[in-house]
NURO-718394 format. One record per residue (C-alpha): residue in three letters; residue number from 0; z, x, y. Coordinates in Angstrom, 3 decimals. Last residue first. Layout:
BEGIN
  resn  resi        pz        px        py
   ALA   NUM         Z         X         Y
...
% end
This chain:
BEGIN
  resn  resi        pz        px        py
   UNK   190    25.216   -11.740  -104.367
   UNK   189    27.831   -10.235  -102.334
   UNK   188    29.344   -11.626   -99.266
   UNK   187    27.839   -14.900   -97.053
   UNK   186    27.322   -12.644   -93.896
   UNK   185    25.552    -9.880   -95.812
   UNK   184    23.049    -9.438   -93.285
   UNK   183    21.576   -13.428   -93.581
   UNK   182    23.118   -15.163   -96.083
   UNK   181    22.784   -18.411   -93.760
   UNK   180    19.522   -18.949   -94.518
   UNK   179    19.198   -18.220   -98.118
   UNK   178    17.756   -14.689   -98.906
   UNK   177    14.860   -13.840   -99.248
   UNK   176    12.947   -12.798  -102.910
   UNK   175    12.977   -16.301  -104.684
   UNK   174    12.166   -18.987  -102.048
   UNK   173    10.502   -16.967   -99.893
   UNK   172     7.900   -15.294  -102.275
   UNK   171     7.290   -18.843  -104.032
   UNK   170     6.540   -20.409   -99.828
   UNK   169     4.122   -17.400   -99.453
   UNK   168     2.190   -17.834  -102.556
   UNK   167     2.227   -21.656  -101.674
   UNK   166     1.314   -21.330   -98.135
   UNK   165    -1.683   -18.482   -98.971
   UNK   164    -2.688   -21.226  -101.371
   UNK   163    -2.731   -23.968   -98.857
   UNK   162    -4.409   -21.574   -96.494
   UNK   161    -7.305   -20.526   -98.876
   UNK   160    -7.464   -24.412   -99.370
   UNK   159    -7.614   -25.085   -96.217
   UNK   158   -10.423   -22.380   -94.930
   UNK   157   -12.421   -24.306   -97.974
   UNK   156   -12.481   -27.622   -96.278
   UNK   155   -13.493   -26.395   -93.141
   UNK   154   -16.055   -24.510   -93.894
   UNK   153   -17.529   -27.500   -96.250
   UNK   152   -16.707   -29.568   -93.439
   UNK   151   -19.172   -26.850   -91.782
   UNK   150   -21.850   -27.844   -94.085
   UNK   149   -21.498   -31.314   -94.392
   UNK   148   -21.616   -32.009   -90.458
   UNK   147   -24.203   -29.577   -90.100
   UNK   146   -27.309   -31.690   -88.991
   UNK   145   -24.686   -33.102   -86.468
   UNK   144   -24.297   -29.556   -84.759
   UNK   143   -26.079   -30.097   -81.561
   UNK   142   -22.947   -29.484   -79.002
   UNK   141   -22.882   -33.566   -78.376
   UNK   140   -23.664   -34.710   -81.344
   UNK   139   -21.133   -32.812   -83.240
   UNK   138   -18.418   -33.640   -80.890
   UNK   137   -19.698   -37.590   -81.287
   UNK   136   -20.378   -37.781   -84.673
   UNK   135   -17.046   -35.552   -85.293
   UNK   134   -14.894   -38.602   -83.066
   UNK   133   -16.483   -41.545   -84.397
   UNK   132   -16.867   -44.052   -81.323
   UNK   131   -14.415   -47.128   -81.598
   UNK   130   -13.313   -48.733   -84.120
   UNK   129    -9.734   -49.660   -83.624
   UNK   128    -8.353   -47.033   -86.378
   UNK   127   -12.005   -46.128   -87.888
   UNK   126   -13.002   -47.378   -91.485
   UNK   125   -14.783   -44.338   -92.969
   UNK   124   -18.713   -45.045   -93.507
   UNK   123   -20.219   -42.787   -90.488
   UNK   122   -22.748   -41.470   -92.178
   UNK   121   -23.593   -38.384   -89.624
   UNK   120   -19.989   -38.009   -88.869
   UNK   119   -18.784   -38.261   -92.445
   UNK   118   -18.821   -34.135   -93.468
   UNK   117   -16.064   -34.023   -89.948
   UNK   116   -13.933   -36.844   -91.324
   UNK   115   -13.508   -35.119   -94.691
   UNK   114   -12.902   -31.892   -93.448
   UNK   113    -9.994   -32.881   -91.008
   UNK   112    -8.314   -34.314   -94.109
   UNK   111    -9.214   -31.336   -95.555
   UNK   110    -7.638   -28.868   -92.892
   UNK   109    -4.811   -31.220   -92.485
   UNK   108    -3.711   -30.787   -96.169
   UNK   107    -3.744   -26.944   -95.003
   UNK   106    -1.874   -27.501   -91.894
   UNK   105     0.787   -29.438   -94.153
   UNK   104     0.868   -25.786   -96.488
   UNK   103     1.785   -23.986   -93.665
   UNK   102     4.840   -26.196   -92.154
   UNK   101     5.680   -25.428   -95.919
   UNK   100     5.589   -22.369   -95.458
   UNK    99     7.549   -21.913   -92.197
   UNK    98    10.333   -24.114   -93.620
   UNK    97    10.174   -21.267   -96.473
   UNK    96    10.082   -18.223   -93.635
   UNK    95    13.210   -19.460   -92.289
   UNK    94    14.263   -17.423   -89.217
   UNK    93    18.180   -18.393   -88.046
   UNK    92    18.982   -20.130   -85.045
   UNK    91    15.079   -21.183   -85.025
   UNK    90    12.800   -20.005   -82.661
   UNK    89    10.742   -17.715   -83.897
   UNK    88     9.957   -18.026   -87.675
   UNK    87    10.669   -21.627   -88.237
   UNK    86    10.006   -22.784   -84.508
   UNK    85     6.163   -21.261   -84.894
   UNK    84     5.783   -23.491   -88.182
   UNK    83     7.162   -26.516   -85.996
   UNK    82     4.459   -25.939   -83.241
   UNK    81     1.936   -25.364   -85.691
   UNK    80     2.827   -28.731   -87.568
   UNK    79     2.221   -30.578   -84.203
   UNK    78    -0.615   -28.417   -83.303
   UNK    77    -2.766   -29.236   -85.954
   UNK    76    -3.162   -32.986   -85.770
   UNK    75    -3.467   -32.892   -82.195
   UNK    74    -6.397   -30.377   -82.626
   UNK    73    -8.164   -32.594   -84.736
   UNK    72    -6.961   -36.080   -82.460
   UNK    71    -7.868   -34.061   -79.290
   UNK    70   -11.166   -33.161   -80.223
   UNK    69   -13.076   -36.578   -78.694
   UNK    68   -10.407   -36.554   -75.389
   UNK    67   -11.433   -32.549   -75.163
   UNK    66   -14.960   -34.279   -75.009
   UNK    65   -14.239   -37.150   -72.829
   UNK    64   -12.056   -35.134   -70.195
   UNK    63    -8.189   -33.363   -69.687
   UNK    62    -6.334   -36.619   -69.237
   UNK    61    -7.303   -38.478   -72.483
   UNK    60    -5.463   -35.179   -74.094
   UNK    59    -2.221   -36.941   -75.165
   UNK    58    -3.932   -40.061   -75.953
   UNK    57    -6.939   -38.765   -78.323
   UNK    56    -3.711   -36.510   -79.630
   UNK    55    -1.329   -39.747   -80.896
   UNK    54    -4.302   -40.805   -83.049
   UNK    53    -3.984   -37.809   -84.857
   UNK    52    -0.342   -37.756   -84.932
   UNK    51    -0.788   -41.479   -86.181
   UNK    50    -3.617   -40.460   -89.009
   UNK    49    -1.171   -37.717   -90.151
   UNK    48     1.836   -39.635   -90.644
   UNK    47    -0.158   -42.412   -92.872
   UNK    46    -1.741   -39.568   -94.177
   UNK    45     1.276   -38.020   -95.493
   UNK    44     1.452   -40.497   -98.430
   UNK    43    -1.920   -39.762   -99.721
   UNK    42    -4.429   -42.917   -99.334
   UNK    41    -6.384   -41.247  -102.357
   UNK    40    -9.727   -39.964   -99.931
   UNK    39    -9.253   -36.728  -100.246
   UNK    38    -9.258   -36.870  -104.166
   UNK    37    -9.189   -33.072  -105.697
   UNK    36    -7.619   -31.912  -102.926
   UNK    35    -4.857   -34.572  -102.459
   UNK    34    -3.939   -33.988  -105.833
   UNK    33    -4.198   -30.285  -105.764
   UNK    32    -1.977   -30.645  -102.633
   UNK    31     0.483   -33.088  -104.491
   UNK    30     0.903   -31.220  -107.545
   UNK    29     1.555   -27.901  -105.042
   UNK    28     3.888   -29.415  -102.626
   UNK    27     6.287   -30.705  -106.037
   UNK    26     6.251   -27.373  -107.196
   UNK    25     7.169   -25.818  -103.840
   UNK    24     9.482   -28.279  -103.770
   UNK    23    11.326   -27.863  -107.016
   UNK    22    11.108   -24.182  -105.952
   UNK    21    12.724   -24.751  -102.775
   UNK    20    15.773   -26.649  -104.657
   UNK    19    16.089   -23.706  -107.185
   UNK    18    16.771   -21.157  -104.354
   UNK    17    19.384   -23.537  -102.507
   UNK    16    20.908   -23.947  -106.005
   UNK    15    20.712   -20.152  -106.536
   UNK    14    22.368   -19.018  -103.371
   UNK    13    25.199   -22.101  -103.767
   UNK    12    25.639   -24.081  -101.087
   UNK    11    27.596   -24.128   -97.531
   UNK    10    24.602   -25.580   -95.635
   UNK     9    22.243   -22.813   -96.490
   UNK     8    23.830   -20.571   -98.830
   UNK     7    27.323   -19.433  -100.732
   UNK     6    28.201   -16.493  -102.015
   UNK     5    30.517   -16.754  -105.159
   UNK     4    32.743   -14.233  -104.390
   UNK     3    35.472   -16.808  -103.638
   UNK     2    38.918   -15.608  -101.717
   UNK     1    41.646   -14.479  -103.232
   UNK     0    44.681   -16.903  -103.152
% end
């Protein structure tokens, strides 16, 4: 018997199912960005996630002093998909610049959940996890910036969505012009 020269991809499947698959989620990341931009405040399903790597961060840098205590939650909550964006393109067996994308696009849905907590510090009307002291009120406070909680939110907001689309635009490119992970050099034949 000759052997197939139907190329197969990640996990031993088809090049074009693989490619198809990461478009059905690019799609799917998209709807639910532009949802979860145009209502920040919808109860999202990866805010349940997000709120306990957030809180997970006030704990993890509770050692290092109040104020890097206060930011530790933010930069907590940006680290974590960091981290897994910097595995996708450096550390992983094989470089996937799709994973890295996507790992993109969750800083970017961050970014305005970050946003929406920093333009609230002088109103203070979210519900806290345990009460507590409001983390923005307090940063912002403390380094004289409370007058511009909207404003830099605003900043804030707006460097996500140039990031979410920069995932997306990156994440499309990925999906149809590389090649699946494990056709890497011509390893998985002819396309």
């Amino acid at each position: 018997m000759r052997p197939s020269s139907t190329a197969t991809g990640s996990g031993g499947l088809p090049p074009q199912l693989v490619r198809n698959a990461r478009l059905a989620l690019l799609l799917v990341l998209a709807v639910y960005g532009v949802a979860c931009l145009r209502d920040p405040m919808g109860g999202h399903l990866i805010d349940g996630v997000d709120l306990a790597i957030h809180e997970t961060g006030h704990l993890v840098f509770a050692p290092f002093g109040e104020v890097i205590q206060f930011a530790g939650g933010t930069l907590f909550q940006l680290i974590v998909p960091v981290t897994f964006l910097v595995y996708f393109l450096r550390f992983a067996p094989k470089r996937d610049d799709f994973a890295a994308s996507v790992m993109l696009w969750w800083i970017a849905v961050n970014l305005w959940n970050i946003a929406v907590y920093m333009a609230d510090a002088r109103t203070q009307a979210l519900p806290l996890v345990g009460g507590g002291e409001h983390d923005w009120a307090y940063l912002f406070g403390r380094f004289g910036l409370l007058a511009h909680d909207r404003s830099i939110a605003g900043s804030v907001r707006g460097l996500g969505t140039l990031i979410f689309i920069v995932a997306l635009a990156w994440g499309y490119l990925a999906a149809v012009r590389a090649p699946a992970p494990d056709e890497v050099d011509g390893e998985a034949g002819a396309r």
